[in-house]
C-alpha positions as CSV (number, residue, x, y, z in Angstrom):
1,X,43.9,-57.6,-42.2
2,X,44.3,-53.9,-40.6
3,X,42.5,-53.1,-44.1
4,X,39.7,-55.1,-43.7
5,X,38.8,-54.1,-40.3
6,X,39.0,-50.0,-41.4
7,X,35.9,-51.1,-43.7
8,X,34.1,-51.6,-40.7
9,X,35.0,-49.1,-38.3
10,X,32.3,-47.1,-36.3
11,X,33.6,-44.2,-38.2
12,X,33.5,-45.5,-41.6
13,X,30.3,-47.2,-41.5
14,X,28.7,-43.5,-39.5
15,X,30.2,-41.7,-42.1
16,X,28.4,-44.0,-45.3
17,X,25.0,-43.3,-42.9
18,X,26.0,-39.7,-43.2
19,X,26.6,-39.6,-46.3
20,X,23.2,-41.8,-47.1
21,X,21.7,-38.8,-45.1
22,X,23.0,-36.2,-47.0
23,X,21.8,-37.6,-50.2
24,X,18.2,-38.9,-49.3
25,X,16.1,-36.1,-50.9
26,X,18.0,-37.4,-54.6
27,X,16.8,-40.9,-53.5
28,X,13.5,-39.9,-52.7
29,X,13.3,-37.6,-56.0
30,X,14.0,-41.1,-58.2
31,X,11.7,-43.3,-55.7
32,X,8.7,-40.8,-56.5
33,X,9.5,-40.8,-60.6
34,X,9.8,-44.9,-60.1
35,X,6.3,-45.0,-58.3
36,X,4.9,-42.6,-60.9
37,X,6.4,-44.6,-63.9
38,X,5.4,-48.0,-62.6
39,X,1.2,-46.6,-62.4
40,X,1.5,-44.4,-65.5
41,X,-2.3,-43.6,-67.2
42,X,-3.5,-45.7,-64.3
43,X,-7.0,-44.0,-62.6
44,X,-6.2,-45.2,-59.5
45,X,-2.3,-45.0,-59.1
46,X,-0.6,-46.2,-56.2
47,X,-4.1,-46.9,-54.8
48,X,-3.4,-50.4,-57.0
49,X,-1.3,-51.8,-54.5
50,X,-3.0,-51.7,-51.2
51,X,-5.8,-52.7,-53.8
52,X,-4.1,-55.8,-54.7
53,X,-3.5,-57.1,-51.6
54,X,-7.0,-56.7,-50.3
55,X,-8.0,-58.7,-53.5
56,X,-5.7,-61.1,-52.3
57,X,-6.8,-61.3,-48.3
58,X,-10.4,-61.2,-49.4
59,X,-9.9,-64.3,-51.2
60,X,-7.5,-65.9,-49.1
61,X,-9.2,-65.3,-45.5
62,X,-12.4,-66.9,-47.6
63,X,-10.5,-70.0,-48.9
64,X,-8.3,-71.1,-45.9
65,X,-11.2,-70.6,-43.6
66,X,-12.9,-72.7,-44.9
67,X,-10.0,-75.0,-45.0
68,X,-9.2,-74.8,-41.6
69,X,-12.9,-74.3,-40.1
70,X,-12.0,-71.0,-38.7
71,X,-14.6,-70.3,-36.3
72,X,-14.2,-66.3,-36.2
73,X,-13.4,-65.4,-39.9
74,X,-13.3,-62.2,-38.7
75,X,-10.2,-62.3,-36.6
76,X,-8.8,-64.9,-39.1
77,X,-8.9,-62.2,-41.7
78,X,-7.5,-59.6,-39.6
79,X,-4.4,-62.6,-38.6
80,X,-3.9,-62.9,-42.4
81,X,-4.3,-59.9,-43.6
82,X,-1.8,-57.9,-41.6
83,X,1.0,-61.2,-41.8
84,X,0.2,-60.9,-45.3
85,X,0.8,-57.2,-46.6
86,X,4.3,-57.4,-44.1
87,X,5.2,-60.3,-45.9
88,X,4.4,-59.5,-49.5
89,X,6.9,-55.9,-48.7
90,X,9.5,-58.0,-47.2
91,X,9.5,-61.1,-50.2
92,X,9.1,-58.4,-52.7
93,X,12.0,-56.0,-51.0
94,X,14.4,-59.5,-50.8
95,X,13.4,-60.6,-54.4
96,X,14.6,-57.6,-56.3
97,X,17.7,-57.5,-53.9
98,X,20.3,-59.7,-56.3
99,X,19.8,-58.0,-59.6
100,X,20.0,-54.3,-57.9
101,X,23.7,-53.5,-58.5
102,X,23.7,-55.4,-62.0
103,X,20.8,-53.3,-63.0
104,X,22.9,-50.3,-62.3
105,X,26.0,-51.9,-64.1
106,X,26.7,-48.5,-66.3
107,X,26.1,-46.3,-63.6
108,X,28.3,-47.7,-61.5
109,X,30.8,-48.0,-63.8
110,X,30.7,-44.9,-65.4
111,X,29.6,-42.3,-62.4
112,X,31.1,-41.5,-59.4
113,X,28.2,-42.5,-57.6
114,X,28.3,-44.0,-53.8
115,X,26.7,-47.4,-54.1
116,X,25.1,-46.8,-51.3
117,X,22.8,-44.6,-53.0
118,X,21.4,-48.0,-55.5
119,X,20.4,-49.6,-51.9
120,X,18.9,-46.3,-50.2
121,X,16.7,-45.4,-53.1
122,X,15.7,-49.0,-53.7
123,X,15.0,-49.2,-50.0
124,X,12.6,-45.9,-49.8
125,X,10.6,-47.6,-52.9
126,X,10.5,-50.1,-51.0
127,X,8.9,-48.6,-48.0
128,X,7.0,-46.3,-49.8
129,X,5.1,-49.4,-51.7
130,X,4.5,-50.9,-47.8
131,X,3.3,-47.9,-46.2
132,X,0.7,-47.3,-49.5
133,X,-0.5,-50.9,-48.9
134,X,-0.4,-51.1,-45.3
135,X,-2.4,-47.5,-44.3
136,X,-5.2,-48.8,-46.7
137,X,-5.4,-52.7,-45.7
138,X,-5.5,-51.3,-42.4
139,X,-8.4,-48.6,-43.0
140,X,-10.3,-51.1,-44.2
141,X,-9.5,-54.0,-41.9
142,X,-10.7,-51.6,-39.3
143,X,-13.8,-51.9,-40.3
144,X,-13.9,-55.4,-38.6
145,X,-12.2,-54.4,-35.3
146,X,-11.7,-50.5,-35.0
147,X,-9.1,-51.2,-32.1
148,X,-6.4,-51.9,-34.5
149,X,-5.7,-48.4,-35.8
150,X,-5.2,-47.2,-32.2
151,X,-2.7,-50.4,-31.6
152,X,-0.9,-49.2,-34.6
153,X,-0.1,-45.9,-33.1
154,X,0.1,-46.9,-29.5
155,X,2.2,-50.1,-30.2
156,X,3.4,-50.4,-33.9
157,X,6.0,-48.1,-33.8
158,X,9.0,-50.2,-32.5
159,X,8.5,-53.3,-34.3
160,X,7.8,-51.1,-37.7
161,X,11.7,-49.8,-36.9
162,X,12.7,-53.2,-36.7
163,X,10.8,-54.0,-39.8
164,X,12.9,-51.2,-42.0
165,X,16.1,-51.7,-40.5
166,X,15.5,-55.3,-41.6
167,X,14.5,-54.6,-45.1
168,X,17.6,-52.0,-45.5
169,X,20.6,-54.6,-44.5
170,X,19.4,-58.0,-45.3
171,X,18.8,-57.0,-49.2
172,X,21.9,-54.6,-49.1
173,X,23.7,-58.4,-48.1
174,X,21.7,-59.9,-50.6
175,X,22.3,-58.1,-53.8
176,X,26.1,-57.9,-52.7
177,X,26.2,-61.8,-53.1
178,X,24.2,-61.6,-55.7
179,X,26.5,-59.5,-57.8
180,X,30.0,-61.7,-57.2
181,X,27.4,-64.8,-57.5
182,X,24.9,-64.7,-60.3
183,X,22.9,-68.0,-58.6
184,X,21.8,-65.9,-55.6
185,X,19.1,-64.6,-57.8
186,X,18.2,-68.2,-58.7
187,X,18.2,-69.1,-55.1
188,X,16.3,-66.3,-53.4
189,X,13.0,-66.9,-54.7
190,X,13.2,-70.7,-54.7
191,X,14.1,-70.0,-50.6
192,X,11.3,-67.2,-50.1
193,X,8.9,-70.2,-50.6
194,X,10.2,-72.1,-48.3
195,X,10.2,-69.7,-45.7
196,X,6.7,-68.8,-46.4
197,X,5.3,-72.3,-46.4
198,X,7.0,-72.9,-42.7
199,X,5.5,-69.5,-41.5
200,X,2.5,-69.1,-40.1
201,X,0.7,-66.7,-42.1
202,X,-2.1,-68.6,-43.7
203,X,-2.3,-70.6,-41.0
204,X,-2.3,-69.7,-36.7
205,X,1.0,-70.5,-35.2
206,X,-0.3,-72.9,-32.8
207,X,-1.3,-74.9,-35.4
208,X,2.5,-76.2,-35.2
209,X,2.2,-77.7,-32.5
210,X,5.2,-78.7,-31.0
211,X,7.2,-77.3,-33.8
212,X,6.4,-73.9,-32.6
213,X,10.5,-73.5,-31.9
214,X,10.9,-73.3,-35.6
215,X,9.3,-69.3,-35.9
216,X,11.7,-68.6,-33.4
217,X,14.7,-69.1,-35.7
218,X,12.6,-67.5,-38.6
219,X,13.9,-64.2,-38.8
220,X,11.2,-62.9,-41.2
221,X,8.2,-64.5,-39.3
222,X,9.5,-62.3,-36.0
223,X,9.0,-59.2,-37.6
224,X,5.3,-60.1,-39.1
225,X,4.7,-61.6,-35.8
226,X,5.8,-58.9,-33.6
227,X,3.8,-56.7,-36.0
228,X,0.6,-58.4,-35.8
229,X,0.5,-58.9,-32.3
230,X,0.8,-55.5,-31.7
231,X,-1.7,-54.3,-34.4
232,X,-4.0,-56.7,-34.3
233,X,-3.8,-57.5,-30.1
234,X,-2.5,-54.6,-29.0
235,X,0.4,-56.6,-27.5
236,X,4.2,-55.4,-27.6
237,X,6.6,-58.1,-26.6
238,X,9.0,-55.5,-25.5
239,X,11.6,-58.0,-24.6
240,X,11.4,-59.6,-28.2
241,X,11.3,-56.2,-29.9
242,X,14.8,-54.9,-28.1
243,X,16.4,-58.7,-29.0
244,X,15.7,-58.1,-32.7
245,X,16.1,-55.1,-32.6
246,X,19.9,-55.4,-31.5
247,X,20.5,-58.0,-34.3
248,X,19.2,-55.2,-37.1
249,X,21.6,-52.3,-35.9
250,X,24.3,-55.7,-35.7
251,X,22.9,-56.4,-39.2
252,X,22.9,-52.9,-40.6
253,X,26.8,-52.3,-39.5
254,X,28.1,-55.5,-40.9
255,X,26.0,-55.0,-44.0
256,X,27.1,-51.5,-44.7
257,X,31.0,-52.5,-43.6
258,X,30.6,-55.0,-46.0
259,X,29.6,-52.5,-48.7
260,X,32.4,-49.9,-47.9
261,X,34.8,-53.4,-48.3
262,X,33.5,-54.0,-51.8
263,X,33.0,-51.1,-53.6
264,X,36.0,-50.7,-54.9
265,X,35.7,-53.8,-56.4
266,X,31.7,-53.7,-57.9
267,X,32.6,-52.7,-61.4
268,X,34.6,-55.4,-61.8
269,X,32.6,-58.1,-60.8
270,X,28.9,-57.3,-61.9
C-alpha cells in the first residue's frame, strides 16, 4: 500500500513533469517529422487540415440550417464551426489514445525510454494539428464576425489551458487501459459517438430543453462550450473555467501517478 501511494506523490508525479520538460524539444523534433510525413508531396501541407474542416462546416452549417430553420446562418456557422474544429482535436486526440503504447511495443521494450515521452510527443501532434486547424477556421470565420479574433485573445486563453490539460491526461488514462485491455480500443470510438450525438454541436444547446442538465455532466461538451462562448460571444464563465480547471490538474496528477505505477509493468502487458 505504502508502494502504491509513492507512485503518486507530489514529488514523483513533479519529477515525471520535469523530466517531460527536460525532454520536450526530442518530442517536438518527432511531432514536426510526423506532421511532415503525414502531408509528404502535398502542395498545400498542413494547410489540409484546417482545410478539411472548413469543407466540413461549409457543408454542415448549410445542411442543418436548413434542418433546423436557422434564422441567422451566420451565427449558426460561427456556433458550429468553432464546437466543431474543438471537437474533431479532442475525438481524434481520444481515438488514437488506446493503441499509443502498443504502437510503441518494441521501443518500450527494448529502450530505456520514459513512457512518458509516447504520451508527450503524441500530445504535441496533437496540439499542433488543433492549432493549424483552429488559427485558419478562425481567420476565415472572421470574415462573418471580425469580433471573434479579439475574443480569442482577450478571453480564449483560460479555457484553451483547460482544453490541453484535458487532451494530455484523459488519453494518457485512455491508452493505459487500453494496453492491459485490448477492448478499450473497441469501445472508445463506439462511445465518442455517443457523446457527440448528446452534445450540442450541430445543434444549439437550448434546443434540449429541459435536458439541458445533461452538458453539465459532459466533460468534453464543457470545454467546446467554454471555448465557444468565449470566442464566439466574448463571454468567460470565469467560475466554470476555475471548476474544470481544478478537475484537469486533479486529472493530470492521477493520470501521470497512474503512469509512474505501471511502467514497470508495460512490457509485459502490451
Amino acid at each position: 500500500m505504502k508502494a502504491n501511494k509513492k507512485h503518486f506523490s507530489f514529488n514523483n508525479v513533479y519529477y515525471s513533469l520535469k523530466k517531460g520538460w527536460r525532454i520536450r524539444n526530442v518530442c517536438l523534433f518527432s511531432a514536426n517529422a510526423r506532421t511532415k510525413e503525414r502531408f509528404v508531396r502535398t502542395k498545400l501541407g498542413s494547410f489540409w487540415i484546417g482545410l478539411s474542416n472548413l469543407l466540413s462546416i461549409s457543408l454542415l452549417s448549410f445542411v442543418y440550417g436548413t434542418v433546423f430553420k436557422v434564422q441567422d446562418i451566420s451565427e449558426y456557422t460561427l456556433y458550429l464551426g468553432i464546437g466543431m474544429v474543438i471537437w474533431n482535436s479532442i475525438s481524434t486526440t481520444i481515438s488514437a489514445s488506446p493503441n499509443l503504447l502498443i504502437q510503441n511495443e518494441q521501443k518500450i521494450k527494448n529502450m530505456n525510454t520514459d513512457p512518458i515521452f509516447y504520451s508527450l510527443e503524441e500530445w504535441i501532434f496533437q496540439v499542433q494539428s488543433l492549432f493549424q486547424s483552429f488559427s485558419l477556421v478562425l481567420i476565415v470565420l472572421a470574415f462573418l464576425k471580425f469580433s471573434i479574433l479579439i475574443n480569442t485573445i482577450l478571453f480564449g486563453l483560460l479555457p484553451f489551458i483547460n482544453l490541453l490539460l484535458f487532451m494530455f491526461w484523459f488519453p494518457l488514462i485512455t491508452c493505459l487501459l487500453g494496453a492491459k485491455f485490448r477492448d478499450i480500443y473497441q469501445l472508445v470510438p463506439i462511445l465518442l459517438q455517443l457523446i457527440f450525438l448528446l452534445s450540442p454541436i450541430l445543434y444549439m444547446k437550448e434546443n434540449l430543453g429541459s435536458l439541458t442538465w445533461i452538458i453539465n455532466l459532459n466533460p468534453f461538451y464543457l470545454h467546446i462550450d467554454l471555448i465557444r462562448e468565449a470566442v464566439v460571444y466574448g463571454n468567460l464563465e470565469i467560475l466554470k473555467t476555475l471548476i474544470l480547471m481544478f478537475f484537469n490538474i486533479l486529472g493530470l496528477y492521477l493520470s501521470i501517478g497512474i503512469l509512474n505505477k505501471e511502467k514497470k509493468f508495460l512490457p509485459f502487458i502490451i
